[in-house]
PDB file of N, CA, C and O in Angstrom, chain B, residues numbered from 101:
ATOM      1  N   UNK B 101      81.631 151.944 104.927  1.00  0.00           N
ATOM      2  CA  UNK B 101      82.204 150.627 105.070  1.00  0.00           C
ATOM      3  C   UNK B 101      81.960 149.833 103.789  1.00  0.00           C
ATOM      4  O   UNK B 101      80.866 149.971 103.241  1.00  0.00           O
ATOM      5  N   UNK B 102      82.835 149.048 103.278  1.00  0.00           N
ATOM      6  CA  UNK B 102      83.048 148.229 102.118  1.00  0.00           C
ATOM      7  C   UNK B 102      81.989 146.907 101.797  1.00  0.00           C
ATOM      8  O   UNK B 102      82.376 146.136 102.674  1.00  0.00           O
ATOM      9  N   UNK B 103      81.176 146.368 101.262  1.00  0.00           N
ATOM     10  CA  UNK B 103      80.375 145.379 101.482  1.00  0.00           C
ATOM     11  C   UNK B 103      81.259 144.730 101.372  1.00  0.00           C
ATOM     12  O   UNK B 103      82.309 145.115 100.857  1.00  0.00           O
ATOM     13  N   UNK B 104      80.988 143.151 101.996  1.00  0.00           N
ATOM     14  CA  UNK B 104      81.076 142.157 102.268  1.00  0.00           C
ATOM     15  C   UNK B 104      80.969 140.547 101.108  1.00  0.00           C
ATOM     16  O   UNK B 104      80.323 139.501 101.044  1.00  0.00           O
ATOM     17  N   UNK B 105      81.590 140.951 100.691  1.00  0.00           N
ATOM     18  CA  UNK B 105      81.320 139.729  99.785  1.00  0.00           C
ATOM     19  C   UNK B 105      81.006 138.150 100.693  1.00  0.00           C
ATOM     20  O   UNK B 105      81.189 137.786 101.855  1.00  0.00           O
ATOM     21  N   UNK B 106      80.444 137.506  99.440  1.00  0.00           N
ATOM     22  CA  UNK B 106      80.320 135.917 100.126  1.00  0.00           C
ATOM     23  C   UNK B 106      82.103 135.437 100.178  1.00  0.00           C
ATOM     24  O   UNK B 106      82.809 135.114 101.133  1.00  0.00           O
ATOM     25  N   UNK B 107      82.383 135.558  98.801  1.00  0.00           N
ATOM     26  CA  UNK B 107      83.871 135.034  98.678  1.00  0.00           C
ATOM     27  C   UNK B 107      84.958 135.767  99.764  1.00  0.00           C
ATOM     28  O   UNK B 107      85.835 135.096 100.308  1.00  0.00           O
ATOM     29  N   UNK B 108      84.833 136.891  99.958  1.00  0.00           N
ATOM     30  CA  UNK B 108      85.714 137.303 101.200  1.00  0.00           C
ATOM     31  C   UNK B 108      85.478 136.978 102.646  1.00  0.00           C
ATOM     32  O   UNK B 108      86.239 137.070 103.609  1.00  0.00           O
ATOM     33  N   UNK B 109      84.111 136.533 102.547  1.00  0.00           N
ATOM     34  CA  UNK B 109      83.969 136.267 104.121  1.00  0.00           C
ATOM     35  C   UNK B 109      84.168 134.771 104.153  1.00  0.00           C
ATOM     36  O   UNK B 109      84.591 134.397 105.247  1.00  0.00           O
ATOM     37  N   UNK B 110      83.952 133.634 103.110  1.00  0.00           N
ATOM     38  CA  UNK B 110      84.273 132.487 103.392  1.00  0.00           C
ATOM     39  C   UNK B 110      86.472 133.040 103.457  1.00  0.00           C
ATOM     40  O   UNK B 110      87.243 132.700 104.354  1.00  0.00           O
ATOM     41  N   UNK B 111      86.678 133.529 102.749  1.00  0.00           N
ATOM     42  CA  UNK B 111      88.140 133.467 102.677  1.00  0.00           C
ATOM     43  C   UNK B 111      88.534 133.532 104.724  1.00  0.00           C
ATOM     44  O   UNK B 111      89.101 132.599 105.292  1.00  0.00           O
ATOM     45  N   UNK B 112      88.114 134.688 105.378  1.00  0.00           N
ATOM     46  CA  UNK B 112      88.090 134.940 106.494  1.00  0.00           C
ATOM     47  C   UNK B 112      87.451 134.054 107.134  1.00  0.00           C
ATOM     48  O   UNK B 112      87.352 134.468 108.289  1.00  0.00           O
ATOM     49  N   UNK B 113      86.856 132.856 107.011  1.00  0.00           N
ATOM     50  CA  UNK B 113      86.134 132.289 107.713  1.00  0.00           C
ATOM     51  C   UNK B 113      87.567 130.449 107.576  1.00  0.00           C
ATOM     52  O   UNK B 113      87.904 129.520 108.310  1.00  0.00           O
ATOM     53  N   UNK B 114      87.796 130.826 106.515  1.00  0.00           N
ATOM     54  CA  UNK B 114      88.815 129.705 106.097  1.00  0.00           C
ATOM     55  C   UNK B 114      89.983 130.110 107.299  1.00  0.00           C
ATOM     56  O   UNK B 114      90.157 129.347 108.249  1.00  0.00           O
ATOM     57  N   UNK B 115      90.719 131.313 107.169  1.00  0.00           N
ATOM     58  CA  UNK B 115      91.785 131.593 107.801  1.00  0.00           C
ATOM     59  C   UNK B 115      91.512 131.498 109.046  1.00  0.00           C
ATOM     60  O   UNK B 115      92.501 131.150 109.691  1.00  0.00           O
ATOM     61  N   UNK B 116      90.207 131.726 109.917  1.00  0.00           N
ATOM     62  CA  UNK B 116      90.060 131.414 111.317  1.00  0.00           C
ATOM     63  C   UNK B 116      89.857 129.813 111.536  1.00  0.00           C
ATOM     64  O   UNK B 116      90.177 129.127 112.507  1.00  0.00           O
ATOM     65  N   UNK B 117      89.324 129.502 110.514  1.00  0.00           N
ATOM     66  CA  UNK B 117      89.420 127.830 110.757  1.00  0.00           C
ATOM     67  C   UNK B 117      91.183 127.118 110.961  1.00  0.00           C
ATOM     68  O   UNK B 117      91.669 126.417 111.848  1.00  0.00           O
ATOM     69  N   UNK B 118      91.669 127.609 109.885  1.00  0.00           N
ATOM     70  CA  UNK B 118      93.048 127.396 110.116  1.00  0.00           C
ATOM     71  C   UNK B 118      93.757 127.456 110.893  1.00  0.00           C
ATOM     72  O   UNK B 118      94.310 126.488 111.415  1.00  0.00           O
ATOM     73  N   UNK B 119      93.959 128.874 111.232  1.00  0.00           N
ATOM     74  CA  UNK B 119      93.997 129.146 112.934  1.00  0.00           C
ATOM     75  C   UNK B 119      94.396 128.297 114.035  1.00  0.00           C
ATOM     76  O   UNK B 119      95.391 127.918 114.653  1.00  0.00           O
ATOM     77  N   UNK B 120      92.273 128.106 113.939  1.00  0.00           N
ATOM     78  CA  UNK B 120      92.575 127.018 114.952  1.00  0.00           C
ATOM     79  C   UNK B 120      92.942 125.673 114.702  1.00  0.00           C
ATOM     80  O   UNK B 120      92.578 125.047 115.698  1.00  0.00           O
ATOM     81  N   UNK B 121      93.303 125.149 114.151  1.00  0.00           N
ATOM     82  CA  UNK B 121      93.715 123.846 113.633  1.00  0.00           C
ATOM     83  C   UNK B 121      95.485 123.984 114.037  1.00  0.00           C
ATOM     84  O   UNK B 121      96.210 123.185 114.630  1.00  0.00           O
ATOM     85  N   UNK B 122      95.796 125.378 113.423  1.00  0.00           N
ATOM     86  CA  UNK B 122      97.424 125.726 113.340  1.00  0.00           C
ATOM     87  C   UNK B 122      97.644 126.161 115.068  1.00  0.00           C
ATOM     88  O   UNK B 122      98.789 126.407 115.446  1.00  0.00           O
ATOM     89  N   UNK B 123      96.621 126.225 115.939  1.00  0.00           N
ATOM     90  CA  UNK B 123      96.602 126.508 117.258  1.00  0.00           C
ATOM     91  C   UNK B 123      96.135 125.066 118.139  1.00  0.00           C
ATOM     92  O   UNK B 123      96.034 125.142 119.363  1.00  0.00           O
ATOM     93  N   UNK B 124      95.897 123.937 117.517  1.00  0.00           N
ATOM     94  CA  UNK B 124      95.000 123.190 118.026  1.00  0.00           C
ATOM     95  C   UNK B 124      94.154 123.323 118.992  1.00  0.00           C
ATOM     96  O   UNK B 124      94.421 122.890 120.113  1.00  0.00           O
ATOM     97  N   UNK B 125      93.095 123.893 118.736  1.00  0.00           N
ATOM     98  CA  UNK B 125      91.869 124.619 119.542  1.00  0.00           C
ATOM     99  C   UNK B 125      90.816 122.989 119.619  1.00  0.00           C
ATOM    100  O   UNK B 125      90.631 122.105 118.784  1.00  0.00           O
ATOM    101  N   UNK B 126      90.387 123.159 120.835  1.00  0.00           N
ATOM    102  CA  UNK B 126      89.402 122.296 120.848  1.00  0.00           C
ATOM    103  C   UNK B 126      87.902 122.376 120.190  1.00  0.00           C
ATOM    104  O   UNK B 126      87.130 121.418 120.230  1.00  0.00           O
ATOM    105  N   UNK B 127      87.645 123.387 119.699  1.00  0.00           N
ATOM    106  CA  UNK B 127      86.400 123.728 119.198  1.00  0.00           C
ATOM    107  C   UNK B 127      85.165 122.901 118.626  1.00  0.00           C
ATOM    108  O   UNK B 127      85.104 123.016 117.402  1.00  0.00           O
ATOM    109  N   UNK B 128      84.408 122.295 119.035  1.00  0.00           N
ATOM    110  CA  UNK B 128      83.299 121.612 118.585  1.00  0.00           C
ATOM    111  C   UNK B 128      82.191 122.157 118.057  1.00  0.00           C
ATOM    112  O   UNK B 128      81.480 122.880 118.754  1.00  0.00           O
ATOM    113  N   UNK B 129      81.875 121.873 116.689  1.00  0.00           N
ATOM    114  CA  UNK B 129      80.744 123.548 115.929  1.00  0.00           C
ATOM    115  C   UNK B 129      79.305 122.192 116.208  1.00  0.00           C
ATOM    116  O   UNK B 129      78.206 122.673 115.933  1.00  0.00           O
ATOM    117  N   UNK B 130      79.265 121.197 116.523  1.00  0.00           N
ATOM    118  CA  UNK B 130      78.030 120.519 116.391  1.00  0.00           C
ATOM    119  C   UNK B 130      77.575 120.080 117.746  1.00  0.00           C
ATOM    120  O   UNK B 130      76.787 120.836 118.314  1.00  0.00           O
ATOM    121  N   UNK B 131      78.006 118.781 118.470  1.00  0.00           N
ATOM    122  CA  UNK B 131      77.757 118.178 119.033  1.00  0.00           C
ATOM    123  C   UNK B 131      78.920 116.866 119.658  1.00  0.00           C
ATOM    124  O   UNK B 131      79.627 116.360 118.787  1.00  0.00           O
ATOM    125  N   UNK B 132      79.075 116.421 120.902  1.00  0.00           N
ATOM    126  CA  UNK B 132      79.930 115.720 121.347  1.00  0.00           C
ATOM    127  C   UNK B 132      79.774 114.292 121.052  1.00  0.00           C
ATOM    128  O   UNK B 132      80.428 113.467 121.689  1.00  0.00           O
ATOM    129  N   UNK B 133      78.757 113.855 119.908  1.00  0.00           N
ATOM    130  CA  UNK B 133      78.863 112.674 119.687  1.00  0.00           C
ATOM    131  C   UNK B 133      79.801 112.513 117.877  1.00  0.00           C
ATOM    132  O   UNK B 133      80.507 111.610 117.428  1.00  0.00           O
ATOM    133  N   UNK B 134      79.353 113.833 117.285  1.00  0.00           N
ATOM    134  CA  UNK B 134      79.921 113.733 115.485  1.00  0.00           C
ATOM    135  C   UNK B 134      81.475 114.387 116.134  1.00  0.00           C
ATOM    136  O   UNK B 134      82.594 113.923 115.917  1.00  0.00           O
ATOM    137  N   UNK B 135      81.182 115.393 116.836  1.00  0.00           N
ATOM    138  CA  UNK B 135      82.619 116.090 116.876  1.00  0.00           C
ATOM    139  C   UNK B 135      83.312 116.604 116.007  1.00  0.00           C
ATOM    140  O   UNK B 135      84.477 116.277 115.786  1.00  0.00           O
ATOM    141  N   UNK B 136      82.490 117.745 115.214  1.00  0.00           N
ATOM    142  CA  UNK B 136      82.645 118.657 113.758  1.00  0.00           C
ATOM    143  C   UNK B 136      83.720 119.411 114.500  1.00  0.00           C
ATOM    144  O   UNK B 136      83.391 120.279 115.310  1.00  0.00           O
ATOM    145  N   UNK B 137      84.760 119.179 114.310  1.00  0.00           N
ATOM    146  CA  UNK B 137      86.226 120.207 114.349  1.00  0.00           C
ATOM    147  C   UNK B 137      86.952 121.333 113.097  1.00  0.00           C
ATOM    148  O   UNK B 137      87.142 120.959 111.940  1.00  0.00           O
ATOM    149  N   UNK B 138      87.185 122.296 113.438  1.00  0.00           N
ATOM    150  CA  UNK B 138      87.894 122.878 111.936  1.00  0.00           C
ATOM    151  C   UNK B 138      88.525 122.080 111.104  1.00  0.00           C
ATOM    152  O   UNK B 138      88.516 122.348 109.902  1.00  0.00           O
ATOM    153  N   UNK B 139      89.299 120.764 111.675  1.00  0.00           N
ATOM    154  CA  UNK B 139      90.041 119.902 110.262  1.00  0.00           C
ATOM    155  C   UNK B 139      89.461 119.551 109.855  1.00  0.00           C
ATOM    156  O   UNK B 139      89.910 119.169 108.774  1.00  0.00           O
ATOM    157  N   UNK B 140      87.784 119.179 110.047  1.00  0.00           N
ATOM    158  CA  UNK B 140      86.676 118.404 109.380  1.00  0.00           C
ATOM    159  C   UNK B 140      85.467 119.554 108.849  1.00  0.00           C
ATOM    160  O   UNK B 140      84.616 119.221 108.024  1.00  0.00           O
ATOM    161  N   UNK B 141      85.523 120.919 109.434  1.00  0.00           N
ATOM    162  CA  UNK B 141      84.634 121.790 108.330  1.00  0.00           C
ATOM    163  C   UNK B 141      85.865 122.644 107.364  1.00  0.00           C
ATOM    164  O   UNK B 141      85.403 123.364 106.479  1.00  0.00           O
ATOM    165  N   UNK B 142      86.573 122.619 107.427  1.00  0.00           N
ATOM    166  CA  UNK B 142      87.582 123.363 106.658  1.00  0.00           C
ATOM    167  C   UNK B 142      87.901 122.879 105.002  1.00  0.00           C
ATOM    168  O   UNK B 142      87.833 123.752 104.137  1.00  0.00           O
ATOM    169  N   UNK B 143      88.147 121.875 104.727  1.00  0.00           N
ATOM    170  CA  UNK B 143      87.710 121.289 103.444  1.00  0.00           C
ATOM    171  C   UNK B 143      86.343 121.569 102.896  1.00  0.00           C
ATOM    172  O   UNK B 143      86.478 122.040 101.767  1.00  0.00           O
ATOM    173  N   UNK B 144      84.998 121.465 103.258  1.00  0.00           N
ATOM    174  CA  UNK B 144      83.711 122.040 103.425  1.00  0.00           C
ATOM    175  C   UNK B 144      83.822 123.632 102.389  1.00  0.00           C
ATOM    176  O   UNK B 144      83.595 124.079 101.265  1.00  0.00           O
ATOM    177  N   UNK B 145      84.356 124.006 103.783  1.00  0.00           N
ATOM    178  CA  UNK B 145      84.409 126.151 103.096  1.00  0.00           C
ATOM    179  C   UNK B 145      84.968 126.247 102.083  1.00  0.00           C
ATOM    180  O   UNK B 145      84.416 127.035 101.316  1.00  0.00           O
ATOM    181  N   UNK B 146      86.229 125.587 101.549  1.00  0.00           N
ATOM    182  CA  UNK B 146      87.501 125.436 100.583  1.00  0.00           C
ATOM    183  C   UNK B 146      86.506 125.040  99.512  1.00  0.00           C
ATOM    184  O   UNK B 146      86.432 125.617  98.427  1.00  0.00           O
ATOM    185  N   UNK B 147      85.734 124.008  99.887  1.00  0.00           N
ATOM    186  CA  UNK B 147      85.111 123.947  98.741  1.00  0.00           C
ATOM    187  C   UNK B 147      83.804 124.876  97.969  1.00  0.00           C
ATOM    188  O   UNK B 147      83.468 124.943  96.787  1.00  0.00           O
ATOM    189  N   UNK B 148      83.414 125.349  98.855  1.00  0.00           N
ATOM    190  CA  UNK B 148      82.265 126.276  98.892  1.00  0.00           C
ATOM    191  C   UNK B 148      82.615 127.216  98.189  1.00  0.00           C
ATOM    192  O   UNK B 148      82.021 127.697  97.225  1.00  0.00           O
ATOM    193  N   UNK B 149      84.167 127.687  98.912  1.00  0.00           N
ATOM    194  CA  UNK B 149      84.270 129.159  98.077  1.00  0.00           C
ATOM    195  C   UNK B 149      84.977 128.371  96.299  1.00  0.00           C
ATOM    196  O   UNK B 149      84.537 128.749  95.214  1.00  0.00           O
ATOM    197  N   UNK B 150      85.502 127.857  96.370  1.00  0.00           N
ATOM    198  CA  UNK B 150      86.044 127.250  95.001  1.00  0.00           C
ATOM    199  C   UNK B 150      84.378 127.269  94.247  1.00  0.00           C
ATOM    200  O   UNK B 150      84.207 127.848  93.175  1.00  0.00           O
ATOM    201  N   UNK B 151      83.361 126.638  94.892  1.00  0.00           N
ATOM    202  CA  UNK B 151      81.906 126.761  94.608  1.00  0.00           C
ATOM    203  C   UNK B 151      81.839 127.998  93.768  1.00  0.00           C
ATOM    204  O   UNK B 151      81.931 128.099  92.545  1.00  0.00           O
ATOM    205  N   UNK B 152      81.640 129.021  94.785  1.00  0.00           N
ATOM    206  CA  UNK B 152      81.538 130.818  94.507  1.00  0.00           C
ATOM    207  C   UNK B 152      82.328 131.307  93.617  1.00  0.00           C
ATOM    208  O   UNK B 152      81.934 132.346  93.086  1.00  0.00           O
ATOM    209  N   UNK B 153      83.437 130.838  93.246  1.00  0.00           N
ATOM    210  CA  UNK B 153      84.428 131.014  92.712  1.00  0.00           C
ATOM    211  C   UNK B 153      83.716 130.923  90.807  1.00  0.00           C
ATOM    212  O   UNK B 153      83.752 131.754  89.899  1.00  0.00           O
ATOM    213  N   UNK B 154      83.276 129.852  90.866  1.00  0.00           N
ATOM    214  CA  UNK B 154      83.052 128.947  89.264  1.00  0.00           C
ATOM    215  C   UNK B 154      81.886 129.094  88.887  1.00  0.00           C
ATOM    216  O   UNK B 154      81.444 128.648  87.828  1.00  0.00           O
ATOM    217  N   UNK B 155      81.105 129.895  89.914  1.00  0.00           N
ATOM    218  CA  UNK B 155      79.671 130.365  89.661  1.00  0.00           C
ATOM    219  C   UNK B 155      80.048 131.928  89.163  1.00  0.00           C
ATOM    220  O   UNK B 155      79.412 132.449  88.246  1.00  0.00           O
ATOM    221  N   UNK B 156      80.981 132.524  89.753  1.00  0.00           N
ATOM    222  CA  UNK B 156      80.970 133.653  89.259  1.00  0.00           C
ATOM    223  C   UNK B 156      81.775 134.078  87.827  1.00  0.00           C
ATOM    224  O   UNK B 156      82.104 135.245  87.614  1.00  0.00           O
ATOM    225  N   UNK B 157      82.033 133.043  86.932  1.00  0.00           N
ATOM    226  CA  UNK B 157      82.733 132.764  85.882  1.00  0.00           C
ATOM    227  C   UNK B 157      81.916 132.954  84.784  1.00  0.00           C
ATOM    228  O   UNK B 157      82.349 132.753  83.650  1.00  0.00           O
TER     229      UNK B 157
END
């Protein structure tokens, strides 16, 4: 089996966020008072991997 990069698994982690956003999923990753939804961690990962991205330059 192929390792796993950081940058491929945020990529896969982006496209399931999308997903659900493009599915409107109710999904709550924190708590019912902040109400962390994929439209609000998805910018987050985007940036992370853009992060991974400029580190590996």
């Amino acid at each position: 089996m192929k390792s796993l990069t950081t940058e491929t698994a945020l990529d896969i982690l982006i496209a399931w966020l999308q997903d659900n956003i493009d599915c409107e999923s109710g999904i709550i990753f924190d708590n019912d008072e902040d109400k962390t939804d994929s439209a609000a961690l998805l910018p987050c990962i985007e940036q992370a991997r853009e992060d991974i991205r400029t580190l590996r330059q």
